[in-house]
C-alpha positions in Angstrom: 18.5 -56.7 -8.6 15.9 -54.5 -7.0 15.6 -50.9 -7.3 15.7 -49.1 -4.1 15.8 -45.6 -5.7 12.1 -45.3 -5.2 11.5 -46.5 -1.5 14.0 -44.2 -1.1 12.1 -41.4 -2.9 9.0 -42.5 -1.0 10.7 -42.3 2.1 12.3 -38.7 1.3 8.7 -37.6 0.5 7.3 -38.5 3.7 10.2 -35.9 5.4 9.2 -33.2 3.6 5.7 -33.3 3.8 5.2 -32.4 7.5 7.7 -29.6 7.7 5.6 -28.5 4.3 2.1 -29.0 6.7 3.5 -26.6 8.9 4.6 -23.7 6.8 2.7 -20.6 7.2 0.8 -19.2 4.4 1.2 -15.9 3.7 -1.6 -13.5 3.4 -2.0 -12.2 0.0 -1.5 -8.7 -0.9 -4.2 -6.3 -1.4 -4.0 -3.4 -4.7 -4.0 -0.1 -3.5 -3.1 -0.7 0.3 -0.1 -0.5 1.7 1.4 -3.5 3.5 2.5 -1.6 7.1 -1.7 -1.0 6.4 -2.8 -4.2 5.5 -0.8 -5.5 9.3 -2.3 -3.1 11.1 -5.4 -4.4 10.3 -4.7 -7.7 11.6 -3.1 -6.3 14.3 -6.3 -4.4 15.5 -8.9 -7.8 14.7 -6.6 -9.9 17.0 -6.8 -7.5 19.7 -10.4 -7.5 19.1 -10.8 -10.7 19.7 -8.7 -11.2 22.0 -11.0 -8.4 24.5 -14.4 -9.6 23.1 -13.0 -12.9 24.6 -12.3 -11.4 27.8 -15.2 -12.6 30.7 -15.4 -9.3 31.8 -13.8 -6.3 30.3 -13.0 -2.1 32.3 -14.9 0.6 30.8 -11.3 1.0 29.1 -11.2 -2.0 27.4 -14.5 -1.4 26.6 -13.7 2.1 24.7 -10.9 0.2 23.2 -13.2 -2.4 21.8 -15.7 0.4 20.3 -12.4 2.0 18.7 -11.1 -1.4 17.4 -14.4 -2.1 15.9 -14.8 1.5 14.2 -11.2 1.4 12.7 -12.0 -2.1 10.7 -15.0 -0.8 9.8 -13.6 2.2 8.0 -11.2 -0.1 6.9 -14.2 -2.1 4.9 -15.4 1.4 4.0 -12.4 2.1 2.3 -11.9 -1.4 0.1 -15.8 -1.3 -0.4 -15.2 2.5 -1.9 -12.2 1.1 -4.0 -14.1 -1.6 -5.6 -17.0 0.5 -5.7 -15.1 2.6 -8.3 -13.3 -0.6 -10.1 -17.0 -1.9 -10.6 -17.8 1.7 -12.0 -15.0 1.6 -15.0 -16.2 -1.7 -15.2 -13.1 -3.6 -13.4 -15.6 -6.1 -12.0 -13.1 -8.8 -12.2 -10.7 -6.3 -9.7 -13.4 -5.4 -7.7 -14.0 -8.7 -7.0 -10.7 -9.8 -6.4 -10.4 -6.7 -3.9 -13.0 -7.6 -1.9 -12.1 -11.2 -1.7 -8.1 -10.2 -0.4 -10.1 -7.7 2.2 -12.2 -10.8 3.6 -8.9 -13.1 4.0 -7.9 -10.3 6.0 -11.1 -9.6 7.7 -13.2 -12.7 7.5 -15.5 -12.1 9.7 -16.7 -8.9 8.2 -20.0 -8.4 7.7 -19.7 -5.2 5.8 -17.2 -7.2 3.5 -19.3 -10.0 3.0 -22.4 -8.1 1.9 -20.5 -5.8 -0.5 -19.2 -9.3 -1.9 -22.7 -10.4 -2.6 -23.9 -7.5 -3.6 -21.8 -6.5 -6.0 -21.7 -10.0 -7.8 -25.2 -9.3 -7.8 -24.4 -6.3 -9.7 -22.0 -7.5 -12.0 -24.9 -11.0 -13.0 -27.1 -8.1 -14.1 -24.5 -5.8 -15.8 -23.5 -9.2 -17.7 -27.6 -9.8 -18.2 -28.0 -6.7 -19.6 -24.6 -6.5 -22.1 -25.9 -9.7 -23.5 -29.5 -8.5 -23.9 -27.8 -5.5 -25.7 -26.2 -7.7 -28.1 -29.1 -9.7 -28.9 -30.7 -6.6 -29.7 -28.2 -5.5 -31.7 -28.0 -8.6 -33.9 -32.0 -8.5 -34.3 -31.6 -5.1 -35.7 -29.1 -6.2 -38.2 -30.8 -8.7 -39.4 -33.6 -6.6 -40.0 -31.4 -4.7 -42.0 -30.3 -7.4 -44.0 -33.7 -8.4 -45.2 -33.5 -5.8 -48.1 -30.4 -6.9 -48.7 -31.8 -10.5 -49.3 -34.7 -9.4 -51.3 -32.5 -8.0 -53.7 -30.5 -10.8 -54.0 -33.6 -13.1 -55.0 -34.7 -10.8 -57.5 -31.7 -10.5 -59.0 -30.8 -14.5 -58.4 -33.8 -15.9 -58.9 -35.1 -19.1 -57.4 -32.2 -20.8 -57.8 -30.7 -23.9 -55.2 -28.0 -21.8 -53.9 -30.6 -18.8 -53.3 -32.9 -20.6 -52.1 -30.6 -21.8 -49.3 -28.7 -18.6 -48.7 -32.7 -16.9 -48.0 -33.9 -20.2 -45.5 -31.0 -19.8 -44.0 -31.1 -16.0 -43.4 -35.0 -16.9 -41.9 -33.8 -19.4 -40.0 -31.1 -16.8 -37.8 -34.1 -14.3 -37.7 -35.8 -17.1 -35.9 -33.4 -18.2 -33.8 -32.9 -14.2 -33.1 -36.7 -13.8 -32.4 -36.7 -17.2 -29.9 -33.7 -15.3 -27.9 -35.0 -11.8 -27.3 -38.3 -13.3 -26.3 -36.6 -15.0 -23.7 -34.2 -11.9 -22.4 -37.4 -10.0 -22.4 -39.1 -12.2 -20.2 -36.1 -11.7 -17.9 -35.9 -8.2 -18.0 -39.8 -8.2 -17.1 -39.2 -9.9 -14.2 -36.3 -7.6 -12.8 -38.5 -4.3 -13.7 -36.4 -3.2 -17.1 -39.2 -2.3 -19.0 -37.5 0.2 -21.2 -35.0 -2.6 -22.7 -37.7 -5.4 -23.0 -40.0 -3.0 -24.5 -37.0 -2.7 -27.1 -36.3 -6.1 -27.2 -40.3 -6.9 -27.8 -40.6 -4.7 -31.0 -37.5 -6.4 -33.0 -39.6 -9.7 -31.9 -42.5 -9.0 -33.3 -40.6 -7.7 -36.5 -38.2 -10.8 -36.8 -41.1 -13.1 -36.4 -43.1 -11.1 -38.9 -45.3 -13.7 -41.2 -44.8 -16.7 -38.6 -46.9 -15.3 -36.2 -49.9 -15.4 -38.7 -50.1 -19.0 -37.6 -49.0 -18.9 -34.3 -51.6 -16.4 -32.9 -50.7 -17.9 -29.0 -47.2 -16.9 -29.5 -48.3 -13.6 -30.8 -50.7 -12.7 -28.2 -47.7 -13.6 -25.7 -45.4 -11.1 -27.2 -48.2 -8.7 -27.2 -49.8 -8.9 -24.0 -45.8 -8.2 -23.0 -45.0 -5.7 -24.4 -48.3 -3.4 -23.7 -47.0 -4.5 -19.6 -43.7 -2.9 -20.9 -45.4 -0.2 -21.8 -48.0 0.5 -19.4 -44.7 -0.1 -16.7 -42.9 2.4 -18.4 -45.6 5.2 -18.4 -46.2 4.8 -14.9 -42.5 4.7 -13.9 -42.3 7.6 -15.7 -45.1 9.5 -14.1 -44.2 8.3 -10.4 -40.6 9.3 -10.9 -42.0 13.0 -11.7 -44.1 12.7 -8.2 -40.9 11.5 -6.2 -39.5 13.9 -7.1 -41.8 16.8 -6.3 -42.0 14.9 -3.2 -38.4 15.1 -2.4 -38.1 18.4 -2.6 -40.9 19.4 -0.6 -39.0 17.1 2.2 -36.1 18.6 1.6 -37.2 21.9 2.8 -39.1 20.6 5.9 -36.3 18.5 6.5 -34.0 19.8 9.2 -30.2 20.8 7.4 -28.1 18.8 10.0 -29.9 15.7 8.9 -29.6 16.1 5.1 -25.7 16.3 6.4 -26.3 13.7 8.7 -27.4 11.4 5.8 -24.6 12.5 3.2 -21.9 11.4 5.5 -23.4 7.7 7.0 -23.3 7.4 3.0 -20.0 8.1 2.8 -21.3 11.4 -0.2 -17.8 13.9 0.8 -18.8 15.9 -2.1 -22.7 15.9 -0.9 -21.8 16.8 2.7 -19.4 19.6 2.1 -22.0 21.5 -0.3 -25.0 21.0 2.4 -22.4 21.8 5.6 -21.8 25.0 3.5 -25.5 25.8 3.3 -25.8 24.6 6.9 -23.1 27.2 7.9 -24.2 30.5 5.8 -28.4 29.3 7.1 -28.4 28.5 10.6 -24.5 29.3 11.9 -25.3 28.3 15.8 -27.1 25.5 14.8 -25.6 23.1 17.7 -24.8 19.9 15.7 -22.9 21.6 13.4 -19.4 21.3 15.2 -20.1 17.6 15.5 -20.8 17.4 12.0 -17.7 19.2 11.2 -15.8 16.7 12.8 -17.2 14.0 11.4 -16.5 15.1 7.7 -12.8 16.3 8.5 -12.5 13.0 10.1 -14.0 11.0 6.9 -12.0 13.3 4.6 -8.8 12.7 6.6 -9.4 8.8 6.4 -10.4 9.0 1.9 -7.4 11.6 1.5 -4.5 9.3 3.5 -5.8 5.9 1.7 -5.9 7.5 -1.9 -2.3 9.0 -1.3 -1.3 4.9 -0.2 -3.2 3.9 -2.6 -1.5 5.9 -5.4 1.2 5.8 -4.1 1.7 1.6 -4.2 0.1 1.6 -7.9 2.7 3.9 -8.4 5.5 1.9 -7.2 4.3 -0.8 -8.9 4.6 1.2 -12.6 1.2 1.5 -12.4 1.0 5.6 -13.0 -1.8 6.1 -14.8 -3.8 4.1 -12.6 -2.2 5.9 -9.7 -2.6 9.6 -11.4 -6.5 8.7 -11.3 -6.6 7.9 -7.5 -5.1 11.2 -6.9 -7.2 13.5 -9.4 -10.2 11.7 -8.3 -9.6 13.0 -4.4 -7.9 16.4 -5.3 -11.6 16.6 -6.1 -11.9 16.6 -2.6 -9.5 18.5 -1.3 -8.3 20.9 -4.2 -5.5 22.3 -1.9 -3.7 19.4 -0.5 -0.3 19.8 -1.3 0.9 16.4 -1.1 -2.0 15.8 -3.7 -0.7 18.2 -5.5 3.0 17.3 -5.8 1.5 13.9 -6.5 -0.3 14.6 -9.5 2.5 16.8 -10.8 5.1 14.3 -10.7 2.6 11.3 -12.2 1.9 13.6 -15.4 5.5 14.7 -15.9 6.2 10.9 -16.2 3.5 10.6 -18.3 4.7 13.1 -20.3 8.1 11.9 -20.8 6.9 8.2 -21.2 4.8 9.7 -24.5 7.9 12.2 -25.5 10.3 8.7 -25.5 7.5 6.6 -27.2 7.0 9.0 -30.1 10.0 7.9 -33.0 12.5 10.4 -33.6 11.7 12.3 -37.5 13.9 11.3 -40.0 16.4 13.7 -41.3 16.7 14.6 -45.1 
């Protein structure tokens, strides 16, 4: 007799699948922003797009457009700062996953998508140099070693077992040598001169007799490392000339533009010390209540997304993480009480987290 459990499986499939088509998918969360937030957002780029689609559009639609546009742009200012300071303590993976959530959000922004780039970017030359830094390091420890081996010869002698447990040690140094030729030919070609100088030196060491017969691989490592060298000495002397430079522009430079400069970066803690210098030097200067504006505005917009921000990593039982959003701008504003009151009750539960971790002494 036929089976008909599995045409009728089939057929129960073939129900579900549609209605599953159809299912929304929910837009992921993002760390650090509140939800009501994260809405808003999408909110504001619907709208957007709904005006920008819009033949012809008042000069109030138009304002409404210019304010749509600068809201999601701060918003992008805001994630990019966050995973700016993930990359920092060396969260890369976060960062990156931060940035990705923001452009499911925002996909078509620009300031998103180049922050993406660069900061992957950033994190293939942070992994460049960590593993340059480990060749390096195992270079010099073999280096070390080689005493070590001598010894052991002499007190050996040329036995089989020696005389394997030494090629073999020459063989790594080698292999060591091969490796940190090749990072330093990297590091070269993206202008770190001071690490492939390094890495060039332990070369020529590792390699030591070999290169008596291999004068072209010699004359390679050579001819690198005095362009290292000669790099280095002229970085070193133009840096001391930028410099000098700098601060003779400085000086001509008009002060509202110096503060002009720290806020498009986004620098609070530049801004306030130059608006200060700005307001004790030239007190009717005429841009200075604009500029005023625009750094309360700024320092408004940092202060409320650090207090969400440590706020949701603090619902989460995340209060270390959220104690360090909130130090980090009570650096900005000292006095904010909410900051305050924030930080207060984080290290109190902190503190009695550590008091209920630490095992209760014995009595005698």
């Amino acid at each position: 007799m036929r089976d008909l459990r599995l045409p009728f499986l089939w057929f129960l499939l073939l129900l579900l699948l549609p209605a599953c088509s159809v299912m929304p998918t929910p837009q992921p969360a993002l760390e650090g922003f509140p939800t009501e937030t994260l809405h808003q957002v999408r909110q504001q780029s619907t709208e957007l797009e709904r005006l920008q689609s819009l033949n012809a559009v008042t000069p109030a639609q138009q304002q409404q457009i210019q304010q749509l546009r600068s809201d999601l742009q701060q918003f992008a200012r805001n994630v990019i700062s966050s995973a700016s300071s993930m990359a920092q303590k060396d969260d890369w993976h976060g960062a990156a996953q931060l940035l990705q959530g923001a452009l499911r959000w925002l996909p078509d922004s620009q300031l998103l998508t180049n922050a993406q780039q660069q900061l992957e970017a950033q994190r293939q030359l942070r992994e460049e140099r960590v593993r340059m830094e480990l060749a390096i390091h195992r270079g010099e420890q073999l280096l070390k070693d080689a005493e070590g081996y001598r010894k052991l010869q002499q007190l050996q002698g040329p036995g089989l077992m020696n005389w394997v447990e030494v090629k073999n040690y020459y063989r790594k140094r080698s292999e060591s040598a091969q490796a940190l030729q090749q990072h330093s030919q990297r590091a070269l070609a993206r202008g770190d001169y001071a690490l492939a100088q390094r890495a060039l030196k332990i070369t020529l060491e590792l390699y030591g007799d070999e290169l008596q017969h291999d004068t072209e691989r010699r004359e390679k490592i050579q001819r690198d490392l005095a362009i290292a060298s000669r790099r280095l000495s002229q970085s070193k002397t133009q840096s001391a000339n930028t410099i000098s430079e700098a601060s003779a522009d400085k000086v001509a430079e008009a002060p509202y533009t110096v503060v002009q400069q720290a806020l498009d970066a986004g620098d609070l803690t530049s801004a306030r010390q130059h608006l200060d210098q700005l307001r004790q030097q030239s007190p009717q200067e005429p841009q200075l209540p604009h500029l005023e504006a625009q750094f309360q505005a700024q320092l408004n917009s940092r202060i409320e997304t650090a207090l969400k921000r440590g706020n949701d990593l603090y619902s989460q039982g995340k209060i270390e993480r959220a104690l360090a959003v909130w130090r980090e701008a009570s650096t900005l504003a000292p006095e904010n009480v909410e900051l305050l009151a924030n930080i207060a009750r984080a290290e109190k539960v902190l503190e009695n987290l550590r008091a209920l971790s630490v095992p209760a002494s014995a009595t005698p």
